[in-house]
KOLKERO-990861 format. One record per residue: x, y, z of N, C-alpha, C in turn; residue in one letter. Coordinates in steps of 0.001 Angstrom, whole numbers, plus 500000, padded with zeros to 6 digits. Example, Ala and Ser with C-alpha at 12.3 -4.5 7.8 and 13.67 -1.06 7.14 Angstrom:
BEGIN
513190494310507800512300495500507800513200496700507800a;512850497750507080513670498940507140512900500030507870s;
***
This chain:
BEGIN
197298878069238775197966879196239421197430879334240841x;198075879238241659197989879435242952197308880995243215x;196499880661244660195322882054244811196527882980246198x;196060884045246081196466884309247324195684884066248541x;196922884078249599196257883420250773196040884045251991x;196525885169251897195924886495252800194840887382252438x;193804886711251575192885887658251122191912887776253000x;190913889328252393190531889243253797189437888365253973x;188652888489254569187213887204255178185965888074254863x;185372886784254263184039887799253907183193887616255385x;183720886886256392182696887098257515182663886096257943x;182442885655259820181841884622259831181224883586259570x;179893884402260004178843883711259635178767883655257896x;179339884026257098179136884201255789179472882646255158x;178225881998254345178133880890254180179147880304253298x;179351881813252100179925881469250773181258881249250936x;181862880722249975183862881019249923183827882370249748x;185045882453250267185841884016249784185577884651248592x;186312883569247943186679883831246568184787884095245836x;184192883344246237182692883531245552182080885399245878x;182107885531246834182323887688247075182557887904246647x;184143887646246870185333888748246295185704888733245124x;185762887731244242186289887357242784187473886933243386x;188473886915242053189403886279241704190570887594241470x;192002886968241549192874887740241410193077888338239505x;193563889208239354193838889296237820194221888735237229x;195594888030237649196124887071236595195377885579236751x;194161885222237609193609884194237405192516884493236942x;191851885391236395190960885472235636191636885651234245x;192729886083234025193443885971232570193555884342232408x;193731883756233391193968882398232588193032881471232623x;192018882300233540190700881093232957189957881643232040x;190170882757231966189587883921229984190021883168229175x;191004882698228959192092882744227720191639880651227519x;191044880033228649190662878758228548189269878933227783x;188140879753228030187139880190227648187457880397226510x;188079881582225973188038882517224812188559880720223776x;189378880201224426189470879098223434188916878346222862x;187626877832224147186347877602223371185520878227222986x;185296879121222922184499880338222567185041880413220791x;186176880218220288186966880606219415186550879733218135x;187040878183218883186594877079218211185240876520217955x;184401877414218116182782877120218147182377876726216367x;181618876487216198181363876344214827180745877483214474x;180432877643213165179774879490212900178328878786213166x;178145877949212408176240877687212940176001877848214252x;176732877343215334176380877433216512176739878997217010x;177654879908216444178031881333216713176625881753216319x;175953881638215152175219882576214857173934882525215224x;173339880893215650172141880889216015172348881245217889x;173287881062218291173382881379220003173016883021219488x;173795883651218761174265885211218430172286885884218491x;171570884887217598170424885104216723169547885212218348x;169482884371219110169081884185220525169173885102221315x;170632886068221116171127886987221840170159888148221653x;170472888706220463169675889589219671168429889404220437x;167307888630220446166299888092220987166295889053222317x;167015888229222859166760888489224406167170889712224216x;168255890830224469168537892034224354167099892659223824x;166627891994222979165415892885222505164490893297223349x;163887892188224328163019891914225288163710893042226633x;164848893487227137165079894641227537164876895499226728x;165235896015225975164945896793225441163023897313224912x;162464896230224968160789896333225026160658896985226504x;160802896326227554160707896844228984161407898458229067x;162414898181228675162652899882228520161587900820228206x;160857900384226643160462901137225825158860901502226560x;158478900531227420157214900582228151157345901351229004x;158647901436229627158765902878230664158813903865230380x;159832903972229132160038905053228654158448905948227860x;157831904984227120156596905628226819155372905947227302x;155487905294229016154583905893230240155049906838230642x;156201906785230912156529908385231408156457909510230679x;156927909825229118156141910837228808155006911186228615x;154357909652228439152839910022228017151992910198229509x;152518909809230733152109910797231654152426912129232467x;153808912164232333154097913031232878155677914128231449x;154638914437230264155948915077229495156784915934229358x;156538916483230340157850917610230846158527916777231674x;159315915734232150159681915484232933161102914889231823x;160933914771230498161717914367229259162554913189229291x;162978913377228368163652911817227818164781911135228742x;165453912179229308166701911981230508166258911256231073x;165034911727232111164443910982233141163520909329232803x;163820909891231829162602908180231337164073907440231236x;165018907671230536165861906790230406166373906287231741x;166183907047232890167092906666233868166345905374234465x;164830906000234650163520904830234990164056903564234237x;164201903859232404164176902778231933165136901666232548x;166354902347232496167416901768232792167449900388233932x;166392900958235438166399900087236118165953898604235279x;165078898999234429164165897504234192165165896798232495x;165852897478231818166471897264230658167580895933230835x;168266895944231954169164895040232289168938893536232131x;167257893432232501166523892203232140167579891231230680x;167736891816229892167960892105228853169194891061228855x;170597891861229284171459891293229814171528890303230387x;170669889515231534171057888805232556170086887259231757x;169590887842230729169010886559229833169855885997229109x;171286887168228310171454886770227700173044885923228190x;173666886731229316174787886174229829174658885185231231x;173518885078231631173337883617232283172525882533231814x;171884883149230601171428881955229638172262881580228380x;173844882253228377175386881712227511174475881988225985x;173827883043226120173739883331224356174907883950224000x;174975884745223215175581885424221983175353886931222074x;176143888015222757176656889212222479177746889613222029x;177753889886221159179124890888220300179796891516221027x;178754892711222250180263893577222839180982892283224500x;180253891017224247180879889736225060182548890137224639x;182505889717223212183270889218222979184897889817222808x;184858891163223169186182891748223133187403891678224326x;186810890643225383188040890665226304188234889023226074x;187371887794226631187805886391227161188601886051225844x;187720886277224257188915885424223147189666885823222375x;190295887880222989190957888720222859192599887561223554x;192280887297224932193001886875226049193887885970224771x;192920884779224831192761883621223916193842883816223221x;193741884856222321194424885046220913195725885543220959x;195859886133222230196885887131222472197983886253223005x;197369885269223944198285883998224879198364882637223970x;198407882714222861198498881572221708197452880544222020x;196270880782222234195688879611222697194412879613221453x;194348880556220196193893880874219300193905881922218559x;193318881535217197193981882171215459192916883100215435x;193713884572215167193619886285214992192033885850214180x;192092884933212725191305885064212013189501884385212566x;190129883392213914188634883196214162187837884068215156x;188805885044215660188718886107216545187733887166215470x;188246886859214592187547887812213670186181887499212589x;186440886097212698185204884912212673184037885516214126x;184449885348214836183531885396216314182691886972215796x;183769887523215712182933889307216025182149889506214680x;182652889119213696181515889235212442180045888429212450x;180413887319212985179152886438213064178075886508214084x;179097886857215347177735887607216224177103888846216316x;178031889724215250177333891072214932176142890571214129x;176398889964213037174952889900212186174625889211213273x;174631887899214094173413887028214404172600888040215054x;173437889353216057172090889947216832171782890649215952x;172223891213214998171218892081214385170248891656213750x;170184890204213339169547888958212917168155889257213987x;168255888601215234167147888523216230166876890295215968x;167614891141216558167028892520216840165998892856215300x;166029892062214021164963892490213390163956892098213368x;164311890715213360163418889822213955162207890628215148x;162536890313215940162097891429217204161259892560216695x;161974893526215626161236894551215663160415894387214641x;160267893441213544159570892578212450158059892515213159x;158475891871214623157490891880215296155941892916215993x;157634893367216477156757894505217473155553895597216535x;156528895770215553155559896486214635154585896135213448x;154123895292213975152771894741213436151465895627214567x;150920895881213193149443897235214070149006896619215121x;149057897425216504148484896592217464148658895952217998x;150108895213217777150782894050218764150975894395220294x;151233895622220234151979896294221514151093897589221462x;150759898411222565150054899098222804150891900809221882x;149980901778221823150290903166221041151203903682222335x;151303903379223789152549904206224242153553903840223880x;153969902534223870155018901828224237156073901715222562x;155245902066221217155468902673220015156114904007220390x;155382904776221244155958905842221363157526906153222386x;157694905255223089158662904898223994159631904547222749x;159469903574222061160616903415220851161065905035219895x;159849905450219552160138906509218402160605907959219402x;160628907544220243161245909621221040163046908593221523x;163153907084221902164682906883221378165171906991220912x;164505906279219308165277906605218143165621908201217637x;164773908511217657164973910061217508166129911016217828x;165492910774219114167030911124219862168391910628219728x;168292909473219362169548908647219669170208909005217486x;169183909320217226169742909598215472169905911047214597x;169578911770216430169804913182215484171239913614216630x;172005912961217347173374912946217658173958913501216791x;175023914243217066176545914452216101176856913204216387x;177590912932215302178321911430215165179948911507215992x;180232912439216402181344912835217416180869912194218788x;179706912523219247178703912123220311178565910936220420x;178256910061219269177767909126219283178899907891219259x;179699908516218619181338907381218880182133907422220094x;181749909065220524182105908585222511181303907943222855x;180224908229223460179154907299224123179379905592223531x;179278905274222392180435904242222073181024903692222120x;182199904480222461183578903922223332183093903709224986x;182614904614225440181965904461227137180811903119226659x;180290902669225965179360901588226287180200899994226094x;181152900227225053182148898832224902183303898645226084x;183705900471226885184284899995227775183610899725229111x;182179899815229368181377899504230292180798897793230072x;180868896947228716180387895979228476181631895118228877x;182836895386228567184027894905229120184234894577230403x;184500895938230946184265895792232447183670894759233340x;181890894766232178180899893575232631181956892216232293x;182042891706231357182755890913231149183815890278232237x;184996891294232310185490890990233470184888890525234712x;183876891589235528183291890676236148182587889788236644x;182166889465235602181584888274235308182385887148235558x;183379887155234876184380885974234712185101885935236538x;185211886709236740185716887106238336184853886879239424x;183640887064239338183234886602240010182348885294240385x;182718884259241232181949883088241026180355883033241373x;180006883587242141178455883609243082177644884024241852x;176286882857241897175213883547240685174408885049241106x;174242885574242444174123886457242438174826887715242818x;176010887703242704177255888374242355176928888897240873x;176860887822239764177073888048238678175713888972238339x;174539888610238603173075888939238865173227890800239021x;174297890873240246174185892245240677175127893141239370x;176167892406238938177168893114238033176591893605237089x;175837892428236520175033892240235329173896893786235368x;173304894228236357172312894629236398173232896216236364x;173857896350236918175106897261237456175175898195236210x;176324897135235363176658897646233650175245897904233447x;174194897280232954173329897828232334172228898956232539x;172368899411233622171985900660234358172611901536233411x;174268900843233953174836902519233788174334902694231915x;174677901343231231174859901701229760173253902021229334x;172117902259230147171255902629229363170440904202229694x;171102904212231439170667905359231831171274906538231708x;172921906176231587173848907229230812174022907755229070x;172717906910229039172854907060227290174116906910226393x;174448906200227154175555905146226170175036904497224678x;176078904978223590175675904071222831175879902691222463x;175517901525222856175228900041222174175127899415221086x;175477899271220337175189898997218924174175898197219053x;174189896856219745172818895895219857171601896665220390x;172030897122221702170525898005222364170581898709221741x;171033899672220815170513900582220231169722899806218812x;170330898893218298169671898296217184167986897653217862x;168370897001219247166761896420219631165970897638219572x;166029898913219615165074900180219946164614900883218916x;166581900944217979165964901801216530164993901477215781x;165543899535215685165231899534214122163268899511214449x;162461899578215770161165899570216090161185900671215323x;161393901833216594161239903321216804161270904436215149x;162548903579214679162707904853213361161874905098211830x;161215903806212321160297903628211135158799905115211376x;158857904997212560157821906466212889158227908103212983x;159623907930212487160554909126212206160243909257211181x;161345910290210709161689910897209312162743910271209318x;163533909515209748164806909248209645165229907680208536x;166280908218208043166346907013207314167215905559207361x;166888904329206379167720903270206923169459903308206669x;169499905001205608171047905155205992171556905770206975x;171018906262207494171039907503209027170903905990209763x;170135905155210050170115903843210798171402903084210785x;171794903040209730173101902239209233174623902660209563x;174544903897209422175889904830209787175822904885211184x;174484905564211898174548904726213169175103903864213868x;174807902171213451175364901287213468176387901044213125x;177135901289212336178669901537211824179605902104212884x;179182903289213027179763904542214177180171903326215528x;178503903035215857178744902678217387179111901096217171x;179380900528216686180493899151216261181991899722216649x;182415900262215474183521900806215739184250901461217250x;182966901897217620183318902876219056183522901651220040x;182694900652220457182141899709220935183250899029220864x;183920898560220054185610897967219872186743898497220454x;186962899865220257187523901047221059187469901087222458x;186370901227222579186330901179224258186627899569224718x;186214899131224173186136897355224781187771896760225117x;188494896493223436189136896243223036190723896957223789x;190270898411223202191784899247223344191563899973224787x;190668900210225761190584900857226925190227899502227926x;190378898435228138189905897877228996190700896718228807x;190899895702228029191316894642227227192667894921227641x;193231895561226732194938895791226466194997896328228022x;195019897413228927194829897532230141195056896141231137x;194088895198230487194053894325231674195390893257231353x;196017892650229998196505891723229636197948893031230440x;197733894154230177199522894605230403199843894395231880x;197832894309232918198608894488234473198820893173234824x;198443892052234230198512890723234557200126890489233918x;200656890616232581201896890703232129203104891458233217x;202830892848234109203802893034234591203761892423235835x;202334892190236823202494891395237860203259890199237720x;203350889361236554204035888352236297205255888749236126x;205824889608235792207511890303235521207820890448237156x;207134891106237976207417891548239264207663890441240063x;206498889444239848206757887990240410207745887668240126x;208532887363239012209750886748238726210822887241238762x;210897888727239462212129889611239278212829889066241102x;213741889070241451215032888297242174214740889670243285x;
***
């Protein structure tokens, strides 16, 4: 598909292509999604679940950096509360992200736009679409126990940074579940978004900045994640009162939400403006 050719100039002296700045037009990121989502589709499940298992991993490792901020800041300064630690956290949480989508692991809320495209433009079958999202849900939740299998062994990790996990979980499990399926929907349609530009934009530190971007917002707005929230709970809730069905419904909730936002606010959105630009193109 041909680019447009009046885009503006990123500058002189500016070393890069255009297109590496600016991204790509919509309907050419639909059709190099829908080439992706195809291989993405046809993957084998062993290779879905151990990339997935990797994912989990890394997400975890933001989510540790979080939990080190988050449990210095109250434990030095605790009136200053959980808001503000999250926002701190947030800068350093993204880590998280940029391991796992420039090192091509395995995230679940990845997967609701490129082999959505895929499936939608015949280029692959509804049922491996549904293969993909089951198998990389367990693989991260796979690593994220892994991870916290870890962390909570006596002493591995210092008594703040325990405490940085258990004032998350806490918080994040005594939500109304009304709360927790918006925030939800705002974190699958903020992981989307990422998605998109990702795929849009070519420059590695383009993607670097996007990457870091989404995960600000999804950790400092207290968005719920199903994965980041699984790398934090499953540490944190074991030093609660809270239980592994309150953990579980949790996880249930913000899956569901996480699809919602991804899927039906961002996804369908993007396939309808690329569908009518193509009607407009061809109309006389």
């Amino acid at each position: 598909m041909a680019r447009t050719a009046n885009r503006p100039k990123a500058g002189e002296d500016d070393s890069l292509p255009v297109d590496e700045v600016l991204g790509e037009e919509p309907d050419d990121v639909i059709e190099r999604g829908s080439a992706v989502g195809e291989a993405r589709l046809g993957r084998s499940t062993a290779d879905i679940l151990i990339t997935a298992i990797i994912g989990g991993v890394e997400v975890s490792l933001g989510g540790l950096a979080a939990a080190v901020v988050i449990g210095a800041l109250l434990g030095a300064a605790p009136r200053a509360g959980l808001y503000a630690a999250l926002v701190l956290a947030g800068v350093v949480f993204p880590i998280g992200f940029v391991f796992v989508i420039l090192g091509r692991s395995e995230l679940f809320t990845e997967n609701f736009l490129i082999p959505v495209v895929a499936v939608v433009k015949g280029d692959g079958r509804a049922v491996d679409l549904l293969r993909l999202w089951a198998v990389s849900w367990v693989g991260n939740m796979f690593g994220c126990v892994a991870m916290a299998a870890m962390l909570s062994v006596p002493e591995a990790i210092g008594a703040p940074i325990i405490a940085g996990y258990t004032a998350y979980a806490d918080y994040k499990l005594n939500l109304p579940l009304l709360a927790v399926f918006v925030s939800a929907v705002l974190a699958g349609l903020i992981m989307t978004v990422l998605t998109w530009l990702v795929l849009a934009v070519r420059n590695v530190l383009g993607k670097i900045l996007v990457i870091w971007a989404a995960g600000f917002v999804v950790f400092a707005a207290n968005t719920s994640h199903t994965v980041v929230g699984a790398a934090l709970i499953f540490v944190g809730f074991q030093h609660t009162s809270h239980s592994w069905l309150e953990v579980a419904a949790w996880m249930g909730i913000t899956t569901a939400g996480n699809l919602v936002g991804g899927v039906g606010l961002v996804t369908i959105f993007r396939l309808a403006q690329t569908s009518e630009k193509a009607r407009t193109s061809r109309a006389p």
